[in-house]
PAZAPA-4460 file (N, C-alpha, C; in steps of 0.05 Angstrom, whole numbers, plus 32768, in hexadecimal, padded with zeros to 4 digits):
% residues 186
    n_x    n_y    n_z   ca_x   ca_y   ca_z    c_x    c_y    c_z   seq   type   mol
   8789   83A7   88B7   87A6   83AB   88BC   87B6   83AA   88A2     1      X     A
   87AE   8394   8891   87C2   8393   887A   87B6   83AF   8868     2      X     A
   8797   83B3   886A   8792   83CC   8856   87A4   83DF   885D     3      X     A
   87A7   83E8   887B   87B5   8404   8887   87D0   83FE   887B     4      X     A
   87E3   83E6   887C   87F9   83DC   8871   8801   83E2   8854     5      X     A
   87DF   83E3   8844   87EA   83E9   882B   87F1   83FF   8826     6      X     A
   87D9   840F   8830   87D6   8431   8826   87F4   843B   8831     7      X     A
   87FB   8433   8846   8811   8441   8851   882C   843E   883B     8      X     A
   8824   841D   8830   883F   8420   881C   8842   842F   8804     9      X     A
   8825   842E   87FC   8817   8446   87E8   8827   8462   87ED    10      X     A
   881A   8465   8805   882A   848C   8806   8844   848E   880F    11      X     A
   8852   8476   8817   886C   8476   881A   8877   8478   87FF    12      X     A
   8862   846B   87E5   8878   845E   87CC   8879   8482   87C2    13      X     A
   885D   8492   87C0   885D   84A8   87BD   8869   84C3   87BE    14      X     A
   8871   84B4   87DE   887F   84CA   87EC   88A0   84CD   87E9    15      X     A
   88AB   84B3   87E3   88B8   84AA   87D2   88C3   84C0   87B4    16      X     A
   88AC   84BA   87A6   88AD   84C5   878F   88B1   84DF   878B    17      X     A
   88AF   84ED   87A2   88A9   8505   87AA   88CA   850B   87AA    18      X     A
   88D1   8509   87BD   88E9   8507   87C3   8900   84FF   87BA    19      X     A
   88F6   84EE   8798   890D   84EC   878A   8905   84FB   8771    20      X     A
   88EC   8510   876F   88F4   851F   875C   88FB   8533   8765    21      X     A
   88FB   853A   8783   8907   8559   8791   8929   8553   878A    22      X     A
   8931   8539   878F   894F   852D   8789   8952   8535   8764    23      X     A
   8947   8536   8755   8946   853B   873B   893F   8552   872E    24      X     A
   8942   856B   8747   893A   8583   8744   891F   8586   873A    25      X     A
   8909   8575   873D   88EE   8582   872F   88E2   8586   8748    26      X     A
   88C3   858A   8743   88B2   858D   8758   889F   857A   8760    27      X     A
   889B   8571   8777   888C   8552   8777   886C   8559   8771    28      X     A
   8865   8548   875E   884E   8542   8758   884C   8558   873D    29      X     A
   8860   855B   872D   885E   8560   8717   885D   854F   8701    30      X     A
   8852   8549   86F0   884C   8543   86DA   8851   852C   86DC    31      X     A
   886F   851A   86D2   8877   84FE   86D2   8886   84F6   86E5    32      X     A
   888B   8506   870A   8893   84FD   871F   8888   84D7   872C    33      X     A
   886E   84DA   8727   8863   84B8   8728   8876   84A6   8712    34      X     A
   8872   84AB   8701   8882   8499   86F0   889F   849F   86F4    35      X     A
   88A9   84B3   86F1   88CB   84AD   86FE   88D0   849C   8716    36      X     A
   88BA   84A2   8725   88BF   8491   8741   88C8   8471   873A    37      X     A
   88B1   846C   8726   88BE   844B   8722   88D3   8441   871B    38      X     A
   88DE   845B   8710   88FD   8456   8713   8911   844D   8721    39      X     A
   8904   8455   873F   890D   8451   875B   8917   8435   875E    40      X     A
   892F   8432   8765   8940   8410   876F   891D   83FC   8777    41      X     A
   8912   83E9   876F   8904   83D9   877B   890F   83D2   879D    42      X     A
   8923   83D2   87A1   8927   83D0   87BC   8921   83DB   87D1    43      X     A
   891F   8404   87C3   891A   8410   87CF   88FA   8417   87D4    44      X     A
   88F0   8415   87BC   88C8   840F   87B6   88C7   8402   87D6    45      X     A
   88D0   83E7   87CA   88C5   83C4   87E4   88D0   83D0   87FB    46      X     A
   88EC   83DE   8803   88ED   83DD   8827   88D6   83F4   8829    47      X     A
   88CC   8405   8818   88BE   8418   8829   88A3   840F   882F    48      X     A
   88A3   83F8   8834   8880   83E2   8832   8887   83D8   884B    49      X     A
   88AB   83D5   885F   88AC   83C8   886D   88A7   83D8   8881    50      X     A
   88AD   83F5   8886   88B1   8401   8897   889A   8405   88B3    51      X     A
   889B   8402   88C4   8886   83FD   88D8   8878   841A   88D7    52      X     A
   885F   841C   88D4   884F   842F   88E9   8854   8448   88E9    53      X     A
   885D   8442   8907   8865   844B   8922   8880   845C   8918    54      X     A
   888E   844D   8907   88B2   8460   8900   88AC   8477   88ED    55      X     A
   888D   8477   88E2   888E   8496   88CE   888F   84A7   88DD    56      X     A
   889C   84BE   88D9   889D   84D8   88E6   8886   84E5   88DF    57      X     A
   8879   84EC   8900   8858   8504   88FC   8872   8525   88F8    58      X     A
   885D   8539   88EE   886E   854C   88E5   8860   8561   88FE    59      X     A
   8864   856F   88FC   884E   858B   8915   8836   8582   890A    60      X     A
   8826   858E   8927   880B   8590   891A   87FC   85AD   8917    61      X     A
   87EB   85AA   8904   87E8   85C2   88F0   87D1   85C7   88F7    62      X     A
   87C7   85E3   88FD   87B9   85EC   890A   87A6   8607   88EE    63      X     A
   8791   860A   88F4   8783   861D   88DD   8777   8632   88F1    64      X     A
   8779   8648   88EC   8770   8664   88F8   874F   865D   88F6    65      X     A
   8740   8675   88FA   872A   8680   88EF   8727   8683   88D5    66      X     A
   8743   869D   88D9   873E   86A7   88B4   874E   868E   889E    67      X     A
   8756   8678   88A9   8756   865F   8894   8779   8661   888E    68      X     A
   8790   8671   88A6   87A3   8667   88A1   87AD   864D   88AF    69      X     A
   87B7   863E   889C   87C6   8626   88A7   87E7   862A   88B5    70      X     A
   87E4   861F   88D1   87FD   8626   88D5   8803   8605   88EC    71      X     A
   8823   8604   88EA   882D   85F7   88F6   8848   85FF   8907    72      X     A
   884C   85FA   8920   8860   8607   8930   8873   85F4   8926    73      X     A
   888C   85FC   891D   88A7   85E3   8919   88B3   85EA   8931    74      X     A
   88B7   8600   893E   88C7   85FD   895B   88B8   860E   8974    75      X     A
   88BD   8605   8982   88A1   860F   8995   88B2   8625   89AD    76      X     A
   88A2   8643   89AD   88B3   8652   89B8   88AD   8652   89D6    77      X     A
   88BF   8668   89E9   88B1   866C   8A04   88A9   8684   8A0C    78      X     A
   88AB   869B   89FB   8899   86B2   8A02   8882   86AD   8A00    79      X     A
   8879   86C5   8A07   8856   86C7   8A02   884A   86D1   89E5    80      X     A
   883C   86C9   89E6   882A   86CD   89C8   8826   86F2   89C4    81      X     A
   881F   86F7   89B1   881F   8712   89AC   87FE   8710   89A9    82      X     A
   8803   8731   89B3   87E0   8737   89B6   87DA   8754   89AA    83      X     A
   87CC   875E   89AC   87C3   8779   899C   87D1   8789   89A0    84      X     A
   87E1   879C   8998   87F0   87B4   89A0   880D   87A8   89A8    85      X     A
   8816   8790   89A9   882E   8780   89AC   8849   878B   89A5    86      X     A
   8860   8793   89A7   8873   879A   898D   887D   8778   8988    87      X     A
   887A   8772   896C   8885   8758   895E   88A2   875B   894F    88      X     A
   88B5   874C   8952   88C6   874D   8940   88D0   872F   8935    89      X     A
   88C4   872C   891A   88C3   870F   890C   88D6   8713   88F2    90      X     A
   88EC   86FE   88EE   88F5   86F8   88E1   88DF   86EB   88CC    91      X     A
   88E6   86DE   88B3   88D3   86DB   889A   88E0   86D1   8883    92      X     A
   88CD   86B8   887C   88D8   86B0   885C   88C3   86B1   884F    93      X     A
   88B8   86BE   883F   889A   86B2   882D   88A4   86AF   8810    94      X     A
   888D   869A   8808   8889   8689   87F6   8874   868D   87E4    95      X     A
   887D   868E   87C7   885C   8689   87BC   884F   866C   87B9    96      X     A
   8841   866F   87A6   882B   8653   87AA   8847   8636   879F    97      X     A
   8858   8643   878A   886D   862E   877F   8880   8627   878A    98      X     A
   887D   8637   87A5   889C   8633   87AC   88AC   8643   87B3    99      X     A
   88B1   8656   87A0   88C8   8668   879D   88C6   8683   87AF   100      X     A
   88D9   8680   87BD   88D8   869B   87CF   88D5   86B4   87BE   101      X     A
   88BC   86C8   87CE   88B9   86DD   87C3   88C9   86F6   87CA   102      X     A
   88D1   86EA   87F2   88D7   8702   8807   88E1   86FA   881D   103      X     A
   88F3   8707   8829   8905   86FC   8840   8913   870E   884F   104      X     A
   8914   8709   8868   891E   871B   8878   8938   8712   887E   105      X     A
   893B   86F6   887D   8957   86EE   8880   8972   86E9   886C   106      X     A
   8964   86F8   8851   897F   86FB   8841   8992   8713   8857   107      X     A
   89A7   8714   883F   89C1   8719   884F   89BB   873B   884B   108      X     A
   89B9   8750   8867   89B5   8768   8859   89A4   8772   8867   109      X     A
   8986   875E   8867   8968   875E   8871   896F   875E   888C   110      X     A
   8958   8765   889B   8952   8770   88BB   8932   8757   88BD   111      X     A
   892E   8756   88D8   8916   874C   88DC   88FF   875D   88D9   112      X     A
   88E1   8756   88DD   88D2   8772   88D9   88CD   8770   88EC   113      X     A
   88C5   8787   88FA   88BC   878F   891A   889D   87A1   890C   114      X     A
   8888   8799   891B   8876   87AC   8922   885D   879F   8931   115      X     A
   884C   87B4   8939   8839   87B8   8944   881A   879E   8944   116      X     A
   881A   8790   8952   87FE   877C   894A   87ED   878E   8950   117      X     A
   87D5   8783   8939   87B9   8791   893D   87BD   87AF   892D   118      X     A
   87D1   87BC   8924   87D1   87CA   8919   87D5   87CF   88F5   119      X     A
   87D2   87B7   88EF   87CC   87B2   88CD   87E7   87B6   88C8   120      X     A
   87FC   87B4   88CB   8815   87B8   88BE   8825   87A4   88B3   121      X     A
   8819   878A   88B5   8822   8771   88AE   8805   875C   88A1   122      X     A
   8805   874E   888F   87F6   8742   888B   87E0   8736   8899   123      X     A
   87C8   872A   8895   87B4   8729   88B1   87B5   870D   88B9   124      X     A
   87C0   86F5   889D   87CF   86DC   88A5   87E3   86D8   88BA   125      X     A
   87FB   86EF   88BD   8805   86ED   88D2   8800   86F4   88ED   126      X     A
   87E6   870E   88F2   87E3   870F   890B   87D5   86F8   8912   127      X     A
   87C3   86E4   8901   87B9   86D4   8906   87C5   86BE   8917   128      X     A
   87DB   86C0   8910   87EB   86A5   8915   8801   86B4   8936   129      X     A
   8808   86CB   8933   881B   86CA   8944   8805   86D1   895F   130      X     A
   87F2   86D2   895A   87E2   86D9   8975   87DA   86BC   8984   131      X     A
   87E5   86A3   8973   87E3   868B   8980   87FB   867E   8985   132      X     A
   880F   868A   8982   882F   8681   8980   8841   868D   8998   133      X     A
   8857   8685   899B   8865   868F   89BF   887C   869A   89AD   134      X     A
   8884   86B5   89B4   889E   86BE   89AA   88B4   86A7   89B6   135      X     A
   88CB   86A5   899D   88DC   8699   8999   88D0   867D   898A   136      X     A
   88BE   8678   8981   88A8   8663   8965   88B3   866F   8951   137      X     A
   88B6   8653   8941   88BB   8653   8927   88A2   8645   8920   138      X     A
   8899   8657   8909   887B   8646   88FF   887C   8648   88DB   139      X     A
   886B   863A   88CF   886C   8632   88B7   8855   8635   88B4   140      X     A
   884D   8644   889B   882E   8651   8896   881C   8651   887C   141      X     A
   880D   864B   8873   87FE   864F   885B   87ED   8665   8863   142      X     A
   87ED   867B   8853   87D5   868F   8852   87C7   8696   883A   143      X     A
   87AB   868F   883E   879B   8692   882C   879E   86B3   8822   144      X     A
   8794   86AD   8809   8797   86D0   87F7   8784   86E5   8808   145      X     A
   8773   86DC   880E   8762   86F2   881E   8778   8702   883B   146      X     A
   877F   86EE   8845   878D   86F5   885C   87A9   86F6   8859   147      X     A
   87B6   8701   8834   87D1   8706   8836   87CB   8720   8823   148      X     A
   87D2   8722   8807   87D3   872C   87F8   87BC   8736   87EC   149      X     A
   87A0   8724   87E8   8784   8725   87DC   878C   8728   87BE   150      X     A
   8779   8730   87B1   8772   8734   8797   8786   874C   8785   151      X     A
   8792   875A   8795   87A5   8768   878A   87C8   8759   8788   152      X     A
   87C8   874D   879D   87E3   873D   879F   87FE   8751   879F   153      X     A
   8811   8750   879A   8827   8762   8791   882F   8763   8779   154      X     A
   8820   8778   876D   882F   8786   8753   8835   879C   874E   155      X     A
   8845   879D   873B   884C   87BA   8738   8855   87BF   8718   156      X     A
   8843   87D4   8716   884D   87D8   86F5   8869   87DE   86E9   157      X     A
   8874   87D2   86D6   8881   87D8   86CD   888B   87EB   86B6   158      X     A
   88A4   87FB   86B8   88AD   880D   869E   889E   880B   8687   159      X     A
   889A   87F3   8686   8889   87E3   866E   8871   87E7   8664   160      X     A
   8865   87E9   8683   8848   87EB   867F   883C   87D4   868A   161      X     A
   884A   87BF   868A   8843   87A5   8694   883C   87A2   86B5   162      X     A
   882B   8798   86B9   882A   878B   86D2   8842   8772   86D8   163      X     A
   884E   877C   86F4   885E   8764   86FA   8857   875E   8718   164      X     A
   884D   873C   8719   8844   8737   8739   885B   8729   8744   165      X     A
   8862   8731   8765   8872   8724   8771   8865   870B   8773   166      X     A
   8848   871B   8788   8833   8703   878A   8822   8709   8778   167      X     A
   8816   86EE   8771   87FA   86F6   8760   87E4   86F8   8771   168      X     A
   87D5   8709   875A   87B9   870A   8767   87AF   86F6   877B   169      X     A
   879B   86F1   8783   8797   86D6   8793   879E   86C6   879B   170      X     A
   87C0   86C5   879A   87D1   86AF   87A8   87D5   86AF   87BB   171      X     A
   87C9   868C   87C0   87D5   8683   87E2   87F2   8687   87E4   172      X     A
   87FF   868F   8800   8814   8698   87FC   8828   867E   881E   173      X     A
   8839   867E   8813   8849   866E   8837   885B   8681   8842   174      X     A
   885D   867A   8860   886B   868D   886E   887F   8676   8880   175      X     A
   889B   867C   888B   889F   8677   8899   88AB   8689   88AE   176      X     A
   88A6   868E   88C3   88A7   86A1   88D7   88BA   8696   88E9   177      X     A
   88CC   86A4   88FB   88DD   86A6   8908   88D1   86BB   891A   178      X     A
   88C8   86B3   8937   88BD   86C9   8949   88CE   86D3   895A   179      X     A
   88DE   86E9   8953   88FA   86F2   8966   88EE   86F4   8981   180      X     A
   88D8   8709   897E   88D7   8717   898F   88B8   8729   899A   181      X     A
   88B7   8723   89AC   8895   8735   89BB   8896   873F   89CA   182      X     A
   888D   8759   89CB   888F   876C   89E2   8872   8770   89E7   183      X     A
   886C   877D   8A03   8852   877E   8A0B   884F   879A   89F8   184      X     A
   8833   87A3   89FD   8832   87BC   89F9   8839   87CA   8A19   185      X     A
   883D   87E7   8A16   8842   87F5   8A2B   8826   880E   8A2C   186      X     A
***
């Protein structure tokens, strides 16, 4: 009981740390985030040792495809899941591996995308995922490079001559999906 007591204050002090270099504009678990942490009020270190258990917040639980995407529902819809030949219409934020949005449907301007499951018109991470999801789900996604982009990723040459990648080659990529909408096929 006191071991489970420690570790928990351990990844609380961590998690912690985390959270006050996101407050410091960096990225957690970069370089000297551990050591800034100790910067942290000692008050605040010691109460996070007091906290019971039972009061940490569990987050969704995260579920892995076949083809190895990770996904978690953050809001759980009540349509039905989409199936082969489906019409889909999903709102969209993706992410590369750092962070930084690459693509979005919800800037100001942008439309959702609508199309076809089972017909290759969308990445194979997402049919993966929305064929286990209920329209009107919001889900949060990691997709491995095989099952987003692969080995080519998004580039495009430039005036220059240069290669410029949205995505890189082989990058795992994140999604967060907004499922407007499922229609049967007819």
């Amino acid at each position: 009981m006191i071991r489970s007591a420690f570790f928990l204050c351990l990844a609380l002090f961590f998690v912690s740390a985390d959270a006050f270099t996101l407050r410091m504009g960096m990225r957690p678990g970069a370089g000297a985030s551990r050591r800034q942490a100790l910067q942290l009020p000692p008050l605040v270190l010691a109460a996070s040792c007091f906290v019971p258990a039972a009061s940490v917040a569990k987050g969704p639980k995260i579920y892995t495809t076949d083809g190895g995407v990770e996904f978690a529902v953050t809001k759980e819809g009540s349509g039905p899941p989409a199936r082969a030949g489906d019409f889909v219409v999903v709102d969209f934020i993706g992410y590369k591996a750092d962070g930084k949005v690459f693509d979005s449907s919800t800037t100001q301007g942008r439309k959702p995308v609508a199309f076809r499951m089972g017909q290759g018109q969308v990445i194979k991470g997402w049919e993966e995922v929305l064929e286990r999801v209920n329209a009107g789900s919001e889900v949060q996604m990691r997709v491995p490079s095989a099952l987003a982009f692969g080995e080519k990723g998004i580039c495009v040459e430039t005036p220059q001559g240069k290669d410029e990648c949205l995505v890189l080659p082989g990058e795992t990529v994140k999604y967060q999906l907004f499922v407007r909408q499922i229609a049967g096929a007819y």
